[in-house]
KOLBARO-992491 format. One record per residue (C-alpha): residue in one letter; x, y, z. Coordinates in steps of 0.25 Angstrom, whole numbers, plus 5000, padded with zeros to 4 digits. Layout:
AXYZ...
REM end
This chain:
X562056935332X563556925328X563656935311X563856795307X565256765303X565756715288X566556605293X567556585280X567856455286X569056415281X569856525276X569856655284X570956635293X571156745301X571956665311X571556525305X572456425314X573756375305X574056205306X574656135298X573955985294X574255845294X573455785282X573155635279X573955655270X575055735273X575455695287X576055765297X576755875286X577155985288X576856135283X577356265278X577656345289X576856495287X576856605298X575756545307X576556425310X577856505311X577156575325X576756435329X578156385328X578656505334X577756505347X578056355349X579556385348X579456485358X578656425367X579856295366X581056405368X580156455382X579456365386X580156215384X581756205377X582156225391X580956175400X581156035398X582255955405X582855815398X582055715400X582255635415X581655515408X582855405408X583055325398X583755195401X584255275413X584755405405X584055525398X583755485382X584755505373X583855565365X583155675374X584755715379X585055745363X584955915361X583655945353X583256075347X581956105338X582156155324X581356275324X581456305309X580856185305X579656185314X578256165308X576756155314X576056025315X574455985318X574455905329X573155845334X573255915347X573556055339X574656125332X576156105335X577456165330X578456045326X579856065327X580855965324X582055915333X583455945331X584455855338X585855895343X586455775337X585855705324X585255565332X584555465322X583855345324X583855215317X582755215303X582755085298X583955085290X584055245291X584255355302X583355465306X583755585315X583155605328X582855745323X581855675314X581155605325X581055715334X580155855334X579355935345X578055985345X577556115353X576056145352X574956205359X573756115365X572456155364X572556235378X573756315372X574856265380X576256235374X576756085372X578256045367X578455905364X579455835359X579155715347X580355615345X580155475338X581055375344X580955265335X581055115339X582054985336X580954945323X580955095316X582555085319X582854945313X581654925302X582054895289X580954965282X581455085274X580455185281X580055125293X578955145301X579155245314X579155135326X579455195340X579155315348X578855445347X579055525360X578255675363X579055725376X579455865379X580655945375X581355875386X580855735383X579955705393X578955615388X577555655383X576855565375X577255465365X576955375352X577455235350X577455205336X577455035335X577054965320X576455075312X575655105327X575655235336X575355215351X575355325362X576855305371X576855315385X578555335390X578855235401X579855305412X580655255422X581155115422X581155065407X581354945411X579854935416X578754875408X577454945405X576154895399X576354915384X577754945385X578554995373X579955025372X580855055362X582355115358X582755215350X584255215345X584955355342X586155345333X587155445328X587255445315X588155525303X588255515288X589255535279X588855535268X587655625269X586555535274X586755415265X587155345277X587255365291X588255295301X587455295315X587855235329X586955225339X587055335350X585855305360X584455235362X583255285368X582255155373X580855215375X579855135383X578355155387X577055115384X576255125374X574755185372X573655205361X573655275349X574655375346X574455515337X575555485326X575055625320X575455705332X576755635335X577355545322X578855505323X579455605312X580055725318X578655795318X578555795301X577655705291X577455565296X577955515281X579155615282X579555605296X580955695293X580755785281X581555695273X580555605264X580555505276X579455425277X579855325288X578755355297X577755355285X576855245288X576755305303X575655385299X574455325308X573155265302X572455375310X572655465299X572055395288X570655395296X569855485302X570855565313X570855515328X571255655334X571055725348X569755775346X568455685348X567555745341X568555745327X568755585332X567155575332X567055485317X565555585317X566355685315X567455635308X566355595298X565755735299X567055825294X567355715283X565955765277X566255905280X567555905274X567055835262X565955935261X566956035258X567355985244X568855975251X569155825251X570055855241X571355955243X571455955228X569956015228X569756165224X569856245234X568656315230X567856205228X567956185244X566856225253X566856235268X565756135276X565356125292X564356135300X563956115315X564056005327X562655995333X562355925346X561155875345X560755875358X560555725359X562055695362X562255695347X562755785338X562455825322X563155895311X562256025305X562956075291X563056235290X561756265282X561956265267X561756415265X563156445273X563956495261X565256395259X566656405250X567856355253X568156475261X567156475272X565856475275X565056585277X563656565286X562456665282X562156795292X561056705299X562156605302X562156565316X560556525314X561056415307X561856365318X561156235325X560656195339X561756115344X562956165336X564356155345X565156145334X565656205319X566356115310X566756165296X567856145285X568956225279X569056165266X570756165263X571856085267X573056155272X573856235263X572956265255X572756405249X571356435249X571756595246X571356555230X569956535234X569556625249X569856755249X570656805261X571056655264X572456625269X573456565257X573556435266X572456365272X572756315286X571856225296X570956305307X569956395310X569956535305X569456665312X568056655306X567956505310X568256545325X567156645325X566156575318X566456465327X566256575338X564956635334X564356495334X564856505349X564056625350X562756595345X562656435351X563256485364X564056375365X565556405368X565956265366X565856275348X566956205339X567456205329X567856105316X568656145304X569156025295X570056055284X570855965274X571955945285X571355975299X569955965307X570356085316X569556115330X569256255334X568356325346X567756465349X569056515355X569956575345X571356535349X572056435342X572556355353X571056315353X571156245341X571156095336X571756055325X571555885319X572255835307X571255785296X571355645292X570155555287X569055655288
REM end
């Protein structure tokens, strides 16, 4: 029989899977870049020089019997300001937009640069294929003429290709997101739940360095389509890919109260069985049986938790906790020699915790431990995982791993790619 592995949950990580989280609290921010990220952003901006910058003809789509002013302007990504980004369908590099010529919209009573509205997105799904999309926010007559000093984001956001062919789209509409679906050919043709809207581009300069800004209106762009259900704000807000509360890295918050009420519940995401309120309810105690509720808590006052999915047998399924005399620390936790004797009829699944919050240096208390902790499975949560498969026979096992930021998915293949990764929010 294979020798029983020490799993040290949460912090041996050999090749432990680098993300960076969207808390509750602190959403959509971004990270310090470190070397990990670096090959991410380096892999994705090879794949865009080779694969899509020149694929992708302008857009056929007319707009009022002409190509959009907007998808005609010259746009080039800034690279050096690229960052990565959890998304609910996986990890993407975010890199913003650069315009040839400095377009701005109507805020209010203020401006803001179609650079700030704009960002692309270039990821890998969980088959491993490469996607580039395009995010612009293209804002409506209410977010241009309100009176209020930060207003609310009102209008579209559009996910199309580097080209600007349409992919998908969000229609933000009082404080609400709703799936988009474009309307082509005739504008002028009514479809059920029809919504359109224009967006004004101005040029605008300044002479006395930003005070004030003398604009004169250069194009519009009307937008018309239909509109859907519920929309995932967290994967496309309107804010040039950053925070939802600083949109432009510049202590914005116009698009503060955007954030959707999703977020302060427990999540709806992708995955079924994280949507399932059983489960919900199940990691919440989980998590609250590792003493880690609180980021301020000692770090070595923390203890990893988990246990095992059971089918029953009957249709129904049942939680079974690892067995008291598996040692635990916040480090890991480490099963005795006679380990897998402890493993019950029915299990097809492992959930456990890594009790810390990104960023945080669990170096001071676990030996060998990285200087930062990031969200995933380690090396030793893989095999563990895979002598599970073993000895149950079952190829099928998976993997659970909620932290202070992220649930994150993982199965018995030890690629990346096969990996799903869930912001925390409610439990």
């Amino acid at each position: 029989m294979t020798k029983p592995i020490k799993t040290g949950f949460a912090m041996l990580f050999i090749v432990g899977l680098i993300i960076f989280a969207i808390s509750c609290e602190d959403y959509g921010s971004k990270k310090i870049i470190n070397e990990s990220d670096n090959e991410k952003i380096v892999e994705a901006r090879s794949y865009f020089e080779n694969e899509v910058k020149n694929a992708f003809p302008v857009s056929a789509f007319k707009n009022g019997g002409r190509n959009s002013f907007r998808k005609n302007l010259t746009k080039n990504l800034v690279w050096d300001k690229a960052y990565i980004k959890q998304l609910s369908f996986g990890i993407a590099v975010v890199i913003p937009i650069s315009y040839d010529r400095d377009i701005s919209v109507k805020k209010g009573n203020s401006r803001q640069s179609l650079n700030e509205l704009s960002y692309a997105l270039i990821y890998a799904d969980y088959y491993g294929a490469m996607h580039a999309e395009l995010v612009t926010a293209l804002p409506d007559e209410t977010y241009a003429n309100s009176t209020d000093e930060y207003p609310i984001f009102s209008g579209g956001v559009m996910v199309e290709d580097w080209g600007g062919n349409f992919i998908k789209g969000f229609l933000h509409e009082n404080g609400e997101v709703t799936t988009f679906t474009l309307k082509k050919g005739n504008l002028k043709e009514k479809v059920i739940n029809e919504m359109c809207w224009t967006t004004d581009y101005y040029d605008c300069s300044s002479m006395d360095g930003g005070e004030t800004w003398d604009c004169f209106l250069t194009d519009s762009e009307t937008t018309c389509g239909s509109s859907g259900g519920g929309g995932d704000l967290g994967d496309y807000h309107p804010g040039g890919g950053d925070s939802a509360g600083d949109p432009s890295g510049d202590g914005d918050t116009a698009v503060k109260d955007t954030i959707p009420k999703e977020l302060t519940v427990p999540c709806q995401t992708e995955n079924s069985v994280l949507n399932n309120p059983w489960f919900q309810s199940l990691l919440k105690g989980i998590w609250s049986a590792s003493s880690a509720n609180d980021p301020r808590s000692p770090l070595g006052s923390r203890l990893e938790d988990g246990g095992w999915l059971v089918d029953n047998g009957d249709g129904s399924i049942s939680y079974v906790p690892f067995p008291e005399t598996w040692i635990r620390t916040a480090c890991g936790i480490d099963p005795p020699e006679t380990w897998p004797s402890d493993i019950p009829d029915g299990a097809y699944s492992l959930i456990h915790s890594h009790p810390f919050y990104e960023g945080e240096n669990p170096q001071s208390i676990c030996d060998g431990a990285d200087p930062v902790y990031t969200s995933g499975p380690s090396d030793y949560d893989r095999l563990f995982l895979l002598d599970h498969v073993r000895f149950t026979g079952y190829q099928g096992f998976i993997g659970y791993i909620i932290d202070g930021s992220n649930i994150s998915v993982y199965d018995r293949l030890f690629s990346k790619k096969n990996d799903n990764h869930y912001v925390r929010c409610g439990y």
